[in-house]
Structure formats: structure tokens, C-alpha cells
DRENSE-12392 format. One record per residue (C-alpha): residue number from 1; x, y, z. Coordinates in steps of 0.2 Angstrom, whole numbers. Each point is the difference from the previous one (the first is absolute). Layout:
{r NUM,{X,Y,Z}}
...
***
This chain:
{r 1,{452,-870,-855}}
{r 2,{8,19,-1}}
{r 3,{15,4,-10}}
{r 4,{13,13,4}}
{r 5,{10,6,-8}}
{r 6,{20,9,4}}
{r 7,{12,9,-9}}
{r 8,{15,-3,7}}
{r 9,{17,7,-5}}
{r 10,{15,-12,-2}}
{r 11,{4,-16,9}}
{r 12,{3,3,20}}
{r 13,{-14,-5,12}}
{r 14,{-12,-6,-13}}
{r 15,{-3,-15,9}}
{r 16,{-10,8,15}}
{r 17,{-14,-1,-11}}
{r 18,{-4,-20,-1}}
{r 19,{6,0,18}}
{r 20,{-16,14,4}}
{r 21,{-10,-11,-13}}
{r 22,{2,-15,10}}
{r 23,{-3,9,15}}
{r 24,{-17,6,-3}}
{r 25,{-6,-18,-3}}
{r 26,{-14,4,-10}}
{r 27,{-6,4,-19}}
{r 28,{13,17,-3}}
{r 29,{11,-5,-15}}
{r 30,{15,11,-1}}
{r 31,{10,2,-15}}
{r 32,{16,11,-1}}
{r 33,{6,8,-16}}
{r 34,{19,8,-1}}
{r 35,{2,17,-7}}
{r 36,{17,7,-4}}
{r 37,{7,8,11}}
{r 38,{14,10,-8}}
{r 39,{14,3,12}}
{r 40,{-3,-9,15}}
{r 41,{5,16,13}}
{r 42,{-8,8,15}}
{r 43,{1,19,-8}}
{r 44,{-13,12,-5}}
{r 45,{5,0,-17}}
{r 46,{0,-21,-1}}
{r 47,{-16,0,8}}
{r 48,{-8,11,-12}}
{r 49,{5,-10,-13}}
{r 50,{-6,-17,8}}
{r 51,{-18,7,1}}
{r 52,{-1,8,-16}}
{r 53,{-16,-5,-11}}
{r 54,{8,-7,-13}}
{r 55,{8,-12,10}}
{r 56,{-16,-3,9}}
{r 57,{-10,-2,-15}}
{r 58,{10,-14,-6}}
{r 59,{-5,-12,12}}
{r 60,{-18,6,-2}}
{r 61,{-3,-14,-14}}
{r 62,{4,-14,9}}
{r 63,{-11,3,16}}
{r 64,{-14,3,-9}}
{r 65,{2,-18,-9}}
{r 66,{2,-5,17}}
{r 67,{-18,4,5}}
{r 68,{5,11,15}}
{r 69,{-14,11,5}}
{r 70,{14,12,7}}
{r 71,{17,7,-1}}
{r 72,{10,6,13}}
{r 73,{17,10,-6}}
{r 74,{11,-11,16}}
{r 75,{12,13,3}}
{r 76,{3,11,12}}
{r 77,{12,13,-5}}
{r 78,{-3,-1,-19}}
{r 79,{-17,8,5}}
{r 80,{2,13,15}}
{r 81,{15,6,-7}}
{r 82,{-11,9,-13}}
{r 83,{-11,7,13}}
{r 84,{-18,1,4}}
{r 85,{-6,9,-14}}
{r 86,{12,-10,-12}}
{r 87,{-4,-18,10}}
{r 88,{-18,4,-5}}
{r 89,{4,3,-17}}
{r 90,{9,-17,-1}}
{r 91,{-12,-10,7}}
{r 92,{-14,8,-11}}
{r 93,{12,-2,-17}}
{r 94,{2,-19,8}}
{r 95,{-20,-1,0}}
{r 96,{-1,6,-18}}
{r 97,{12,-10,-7}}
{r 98,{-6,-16,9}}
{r 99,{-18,4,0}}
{r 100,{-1,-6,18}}
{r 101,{-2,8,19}}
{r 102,{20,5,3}}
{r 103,{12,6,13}}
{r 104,{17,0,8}}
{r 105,{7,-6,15}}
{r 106,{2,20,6}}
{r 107,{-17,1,1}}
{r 108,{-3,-18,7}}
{r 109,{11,6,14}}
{r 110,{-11,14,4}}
{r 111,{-17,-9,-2}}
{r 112,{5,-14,11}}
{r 113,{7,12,16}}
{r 114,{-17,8,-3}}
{r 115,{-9,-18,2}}
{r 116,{10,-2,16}}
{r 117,{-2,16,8}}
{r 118,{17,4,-2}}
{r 119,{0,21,2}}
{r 120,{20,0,4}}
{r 121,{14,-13,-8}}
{r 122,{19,-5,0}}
{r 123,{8,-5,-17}}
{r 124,{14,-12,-1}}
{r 125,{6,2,-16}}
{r 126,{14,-10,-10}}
{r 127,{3,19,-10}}
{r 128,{12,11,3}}
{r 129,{-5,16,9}}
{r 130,{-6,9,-14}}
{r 131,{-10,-12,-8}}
{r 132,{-9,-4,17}}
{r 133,{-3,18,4}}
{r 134,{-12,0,-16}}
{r 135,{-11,-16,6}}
{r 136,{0,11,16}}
{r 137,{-7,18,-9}}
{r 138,{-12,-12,-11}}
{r 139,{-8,-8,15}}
{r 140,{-3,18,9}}
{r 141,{-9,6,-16}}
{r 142,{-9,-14,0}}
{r 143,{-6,1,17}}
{r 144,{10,-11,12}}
{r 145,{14,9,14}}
{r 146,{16,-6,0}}
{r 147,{11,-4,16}}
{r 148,{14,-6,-6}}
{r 149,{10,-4,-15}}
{r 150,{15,-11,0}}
{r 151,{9,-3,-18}}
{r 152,{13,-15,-3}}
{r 153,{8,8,-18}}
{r 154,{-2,-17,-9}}
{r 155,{4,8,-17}}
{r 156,{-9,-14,-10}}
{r 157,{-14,-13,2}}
{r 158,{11,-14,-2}}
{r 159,{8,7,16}}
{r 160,{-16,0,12}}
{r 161,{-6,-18,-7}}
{r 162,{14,-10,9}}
{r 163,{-3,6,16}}
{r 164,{-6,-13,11}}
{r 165,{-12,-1,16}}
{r 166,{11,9,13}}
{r 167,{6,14,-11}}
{r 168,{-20,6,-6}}
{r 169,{-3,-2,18}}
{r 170,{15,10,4}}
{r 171,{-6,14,-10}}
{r 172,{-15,-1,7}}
{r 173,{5,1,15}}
{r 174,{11,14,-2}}
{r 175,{-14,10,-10}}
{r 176,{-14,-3,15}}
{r 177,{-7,15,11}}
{r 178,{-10,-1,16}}
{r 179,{-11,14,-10}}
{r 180,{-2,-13,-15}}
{r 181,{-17,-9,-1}}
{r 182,{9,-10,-13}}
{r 183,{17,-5,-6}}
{r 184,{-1,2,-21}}
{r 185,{15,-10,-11}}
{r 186,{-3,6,-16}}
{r 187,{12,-9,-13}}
{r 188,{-8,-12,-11}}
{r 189,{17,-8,-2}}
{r 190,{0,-5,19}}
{r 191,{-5,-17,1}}
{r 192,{-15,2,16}}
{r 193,{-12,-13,-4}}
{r 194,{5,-13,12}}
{r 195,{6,11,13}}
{r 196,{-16,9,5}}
{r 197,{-7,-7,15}}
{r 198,{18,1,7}}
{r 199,{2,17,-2}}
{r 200,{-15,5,6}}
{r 201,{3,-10,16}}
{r 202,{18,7,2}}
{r 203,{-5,18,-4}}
{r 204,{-16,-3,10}}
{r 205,{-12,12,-14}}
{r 206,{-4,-5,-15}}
{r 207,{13,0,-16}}
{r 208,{-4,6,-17}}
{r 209,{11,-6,-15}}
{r 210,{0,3,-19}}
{r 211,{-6,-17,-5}}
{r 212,{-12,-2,12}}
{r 213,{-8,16,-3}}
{r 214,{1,-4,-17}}
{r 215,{-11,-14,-1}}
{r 216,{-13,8,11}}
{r 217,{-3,15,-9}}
{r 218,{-3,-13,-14}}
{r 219,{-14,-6,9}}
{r 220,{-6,16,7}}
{r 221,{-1,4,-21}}
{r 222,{-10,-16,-2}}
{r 223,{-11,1,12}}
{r 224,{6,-16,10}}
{r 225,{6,-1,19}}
{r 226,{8,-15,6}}
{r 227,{5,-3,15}}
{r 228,{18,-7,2}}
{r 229,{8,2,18}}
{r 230,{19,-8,-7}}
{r 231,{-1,17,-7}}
{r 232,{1,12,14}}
{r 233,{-12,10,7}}
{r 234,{-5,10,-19}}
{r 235,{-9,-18,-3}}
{r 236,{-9,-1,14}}
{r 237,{-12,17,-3}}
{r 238,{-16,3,-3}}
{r 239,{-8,9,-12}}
{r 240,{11,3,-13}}
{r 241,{1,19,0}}
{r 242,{-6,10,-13}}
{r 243,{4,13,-11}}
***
């Protein structure tokens, strides 16, 4: 058995996570634990706040009684938006406090284009314009080119998470470019966890989304690959890369 664990903030697409669970079919134990996420908005100023350690270390507690071997910070914004440099500090104030390997779904993103040989993507974002721009300048630092960058200005969470099938495919869609190796959605409020191998047969390239990524840099941190084709292309790799 390996137990991961998620800090996730609010109550939006949540449920993506005993969906991936039951997915993989096998002895991965998720558990989700809600942070507060103050204002629920897509600004800088609202996503600094979201990731801020205090409201990180809250939920510390609760995964570590939980047994997870783990943590993953499962948002997107609420990590790049602080940059590279602050996303590391993050992540290692998240490690500290939980006493556990950490990281954030920024930094899943990155790991996992590397592990697919993605060197250029497009990003369908749910953000507005601004917002999407950061993800964009945080995956160059990181090393991954970026073709495209399409943002929807969503203005909160609770926006993005009734979306249905055809509108994350329409973004998807809209963000695509024949220089992209790989199509990237990068909301953790966009429920994509039933819809992968869809949208990879639509957009004919494999699709990266923010709970997906999220429970695969989970295992990369553990150690554990599995392989799970309902979950797009990502699941279907081996090794794990590491770093």
C-alpha cells in the first residue's frame, strides 16, 4: 500500500481524486485534505494568499495522521504564481512542516512534459490573460518552450469546475499548436479525470491536466510507477523521471 497525500484548496474538483484512485486499480490510497482558501479568485493577489504557508501548514497535521508518505500542494496557480524561486521555497516549507517529500502541481507540470519529451507546449487555461501568462514565464524558467497560451478569465475556481466534457475540450482545442508536443490544462478545478483518453484522441497528442499531474508527481516522490492507460498518455511511461 502507498499513501498520498493532497492539499487541496476549497471544494471544486476534488472528486477527480477517488475517480484517478479507482483508476489506477491497484494499492495507491489517496486522501485529499481541504485548505482554506481565502477568496476564491483568479488574481495574483488571491493566489498569493491561497498558497501561503500558514494555510498550507494547517492541513499538515491531518496528512501526516493519515499515513501519506507524500504531499503534493494540488494547485496550480497558488504555486507558479509565486515563481520559481518562491514555488521552491513553498514546496520546501511544505516538506518541513509535513516532514514528508513535497511538491506542487507547477512543478508536477514541468516534471511530467520532461517525462514525455515534451520540449515545446500549448496551455489551455481556465485564467484570465494574466494569470495564464505567469504559468507560461514559469514553465520557460523551468525549462519547457511554450507555443501557445490561450486563457478563458474564469475569475474563480467554482467557475472552471462546472464546465463539462465539450467546454475543456473546447479549450483545449482552442489552445493547440501544430509546434505543441503536448496540449497542457493546468486548472486543478477542471474536472479531467474521466475525459483523458478522449482528449487525447481528439487532439491526437497527449494532454496533461492538473489532477493528473498531480497524482503522478505523487508517485514519482514515492518512488512507485504504475501504469494506468484511462489516464492518458502521462500513465503509460516508463521510467519515472528523475530529478
Amino acid at each position: 500500500m502507498t499513501a498520498l497525500g493532497f492539499l487541496y484548496p476549497g471544494h471544486s474538483a476534488e472528486d477527480d481524486y477517488p475517480r484517478i484512485e479507482q483508476l489506477i486499480g491497484s494499492d495507491i490510497r489517496l486522501t485529499v485534505v481541504h485548505t482554506d482558501m481565502g477568496e476564491d479568485a483568479h488574481s495574483v493577489d488571491g493566489l498569493l494568499e491561497m498558497g501561503s504557508a500558514h494555510r498550507l501548514e494547517a492541513g499538515v497535521e491531518e496528512l501526516r495522521l493519515s499515513g501519506a508518505e507524500a504531499v503534493v500542494w494540488a494547485c496550480t496557480s497558488g504555486s507558479f504564481v509565486y515563481g520559481v524561486q518562491g514555488a521552491h521555497e513553498q514546496v520546501r516549507g511544505l516538506a518541513r512542516a509535513a516532514g514528508l517529500p513535497a511538491s506542487s502541481t507547477s512543478f508536477a507540470f514541468t516534471h511530467a512534459a520532461r517525462e514525455l519529451g515534451a520540449r515545446r507546449v500549448a496551455i489551455g487555461a481556465t485564467y484570465p490573460d494574466d494569470v495564464a501568462a505567469l504559468f507560461a514565464g514559469f514553465l520557460k524558467e523551468t525549462g519547457t518552450e511554450v507555443a501557445a497560451v490561450r486563457g478563458s478569465g474564469a475569475v474563480t475556481a467554482a467557475e472552471a469546475a462546472g464546465w463539462d466534457y465539450g467546454e475543456v475540450l473546447a479549450l483545449a482545442r482552442e489552445a493547440d499548436h501544430p509546434d505543441a508536443d503536448a496540449i497542457l490544462l493546468p486548472d486543478t478545478a477542471l474536472h479531467t479525470a474521466s475525459h483523458l483518453t478522449a482528449l487525447e484522441k481528439e487532439l491526437a497528442k497527449p494532454v496533461l491536466t492538473a489532477n493528473q499531474v498531480t497524482v503522478w508527481e505523487a508517485l514519482r516522490l514515492t518512488g512507485r510507477r504504475v501504469n494506468a492507460p484511462a489516464l492518458g498518455t502521462l500513465f503509460t511511461r516508463e521510467p519515472i523521471v528523475q530529478v
